[in-house]
N, C-alpha and C positions, 0 to 999 in steps of 0.2 A: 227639240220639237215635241217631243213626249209630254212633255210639263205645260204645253200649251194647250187651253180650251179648244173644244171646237169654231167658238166664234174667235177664236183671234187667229184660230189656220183661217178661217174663212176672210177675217180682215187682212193677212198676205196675200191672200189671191186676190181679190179684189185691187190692194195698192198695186200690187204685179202690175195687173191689168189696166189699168187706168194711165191715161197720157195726162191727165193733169190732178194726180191725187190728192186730195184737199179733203177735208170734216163733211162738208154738206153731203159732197159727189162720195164718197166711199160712203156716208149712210142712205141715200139714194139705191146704189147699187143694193146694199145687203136690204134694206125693206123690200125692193123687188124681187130678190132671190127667197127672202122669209115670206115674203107676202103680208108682214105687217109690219106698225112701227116699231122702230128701232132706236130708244129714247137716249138722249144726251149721257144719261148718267150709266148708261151702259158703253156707249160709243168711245167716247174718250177715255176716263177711264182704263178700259182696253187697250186704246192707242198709247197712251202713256207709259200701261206695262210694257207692249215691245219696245216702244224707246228705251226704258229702261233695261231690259233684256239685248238690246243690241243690238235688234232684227229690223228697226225700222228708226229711222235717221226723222226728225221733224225740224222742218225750218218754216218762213215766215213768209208767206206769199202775200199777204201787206199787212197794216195792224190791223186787223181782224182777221183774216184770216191762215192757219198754218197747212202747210202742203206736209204729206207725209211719203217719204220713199224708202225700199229695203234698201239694207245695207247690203254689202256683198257678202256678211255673216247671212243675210236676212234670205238672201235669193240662193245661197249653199242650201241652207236649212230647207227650204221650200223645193227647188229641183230634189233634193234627199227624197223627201215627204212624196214627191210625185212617183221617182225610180220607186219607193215601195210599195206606194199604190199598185203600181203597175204591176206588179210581180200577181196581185191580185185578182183585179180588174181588167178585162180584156176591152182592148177597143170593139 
């Protein structure tokens, strides 16, 4: 997780979180959280990298559009990331 940007912890959290995570709704989510747009050529991209890192599995929610979900490497990495926060961060 070290090796990863900030926006691509921030795009695990968000897949985390989403019951149907998909391109649109996961840049939905992070323009609301950044409070502005969040362009294609940054979004995927991104997503592409944790696929290819291992952290996030992409399949085909119909021809156009792809769903993305953590792997269980993806969801280790991310509860890890959280336990260290914590040690931090107090609720």
């Amino acid at each position: 997780m070290y090796d990863l940007t900030g926006f691509q912890r921030d795009l695990l959290v968000v897949i985390a979180g989403l019951d149907d995570p998909h391109g649109l709704a996961i840049k939905e989510e992070l323009e609301e959280y950044y409070e502005s747009d969040v362009n294609h050529g940054r979004l995927y991209p991104n997503l592409d990298e944790l696929v290819e890192k291992g952290l996030v599995e992409k399949g085909e929610k119909d021809r156009r559009t792809n769903s993305y979900h953590l792997t269980k490497r993806g969801e280790r990495e991310l509860d890890a990331r959280q336990d260290w926060e914590a040690q931090y961060v107090s609720a």
